[in-house]
N, C-alpha and C positions, 0 to 999 in steps of 0.2 A: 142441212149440215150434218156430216157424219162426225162423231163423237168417237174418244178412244173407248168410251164403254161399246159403242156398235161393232169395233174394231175386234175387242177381244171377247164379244160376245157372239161370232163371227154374224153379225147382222150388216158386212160390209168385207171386202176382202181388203188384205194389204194393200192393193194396186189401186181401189179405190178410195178407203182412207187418206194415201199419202197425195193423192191424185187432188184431192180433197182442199190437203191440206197447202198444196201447191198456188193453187188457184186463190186460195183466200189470203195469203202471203204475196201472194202478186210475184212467185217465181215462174218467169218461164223463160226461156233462151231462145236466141235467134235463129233460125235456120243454119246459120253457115259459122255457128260457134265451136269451138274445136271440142269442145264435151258430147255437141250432137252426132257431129261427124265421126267422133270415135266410137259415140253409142251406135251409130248406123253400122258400122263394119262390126261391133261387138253383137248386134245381133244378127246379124249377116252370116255370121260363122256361128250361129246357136248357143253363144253367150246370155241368153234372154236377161241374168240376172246383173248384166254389166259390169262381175265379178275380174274380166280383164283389163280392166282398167285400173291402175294402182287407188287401192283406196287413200293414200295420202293426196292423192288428186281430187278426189270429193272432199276428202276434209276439209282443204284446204279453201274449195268451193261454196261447200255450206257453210264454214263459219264465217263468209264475208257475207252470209244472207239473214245472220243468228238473230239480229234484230226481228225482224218482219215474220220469221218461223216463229220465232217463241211469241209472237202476239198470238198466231191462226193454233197454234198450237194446247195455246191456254183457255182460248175459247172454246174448246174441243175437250177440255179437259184433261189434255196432256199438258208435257214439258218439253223446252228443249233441249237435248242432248247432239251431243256429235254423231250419232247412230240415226237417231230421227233427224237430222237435216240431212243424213247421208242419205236416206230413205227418200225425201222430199226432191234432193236434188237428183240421184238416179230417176224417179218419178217422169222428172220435168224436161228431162233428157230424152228420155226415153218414148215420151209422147211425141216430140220435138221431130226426132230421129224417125218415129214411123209415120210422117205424116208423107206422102208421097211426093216429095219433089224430084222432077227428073234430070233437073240440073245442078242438083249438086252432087259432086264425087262419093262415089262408094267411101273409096279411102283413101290413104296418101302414107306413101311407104315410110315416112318417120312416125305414124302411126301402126306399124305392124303392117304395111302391105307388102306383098310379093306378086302384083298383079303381072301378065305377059310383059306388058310394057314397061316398068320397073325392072322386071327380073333383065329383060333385054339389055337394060341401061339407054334405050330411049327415051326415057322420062326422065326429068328433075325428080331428086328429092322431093321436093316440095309441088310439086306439080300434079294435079290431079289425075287419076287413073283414067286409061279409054276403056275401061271396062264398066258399065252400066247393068244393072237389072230392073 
């Protein structure tokens, strides 16, 4: 178990920490949840820190998870805060999001896409892109 002292002691990096603290909370999301799907197209475009994504959209995320954070967090000898579940749930996204599925959408134009097929107006809104990598 990584601790916040390993954390700020750098005997663990943030990504691992929070990674950490994800797993012992029992946060993780499903493939095809609209926070991984946005993390995929946010790191797709080299957003790495998932910074385009409104953080009132994580807030609002972690605080429905503030329970179970603040157990894995106290054991660890932190607390929780809305900063560290935002931490935890970028985290849990973000793992989410780089796991390799080939079936699911890059992105989806009410998510910030302007894929060929969007831009064309051959797609729905809501309709996954033919654009793949």
């Amino acid at each position: 178990m990584r601790t916040r002292s390993d954390y700020m002691n750098d005997r663990c990096t943030h990504r691992e920490y929070y990674a950490d603290v994800a797993a012992a909370a029992g946060v993780e999301f499903p493939p095809d949840h609209e926070l991984v799907m946005r993390s995929r197209a946010a790191l797709q475009a080299g957003d790495e820190h998932l910074n385009t994504i409104p953080l009132k959209t994580w807030d609002a995320w972690a605080d429905t998870q503030r329970a179970s954070m603040s157990r894995a967090l106290k054991e660890r000898g932190d607390f929780w805060s809305l900063a560290a579940g935002v931490c935890v749930a970028k985290e849990a996204a973000k793992q989410a999001a780089e796991i390799a599925l080939p079936d699911l959408p890059i992105c989806v134009k009410a998510m910030g896409c302007y894929c060929a097929g969007h831009a064309r107006g051959t797609q729905a809104v809501d309709e996954p892109c033919d654009t793949r990598e």
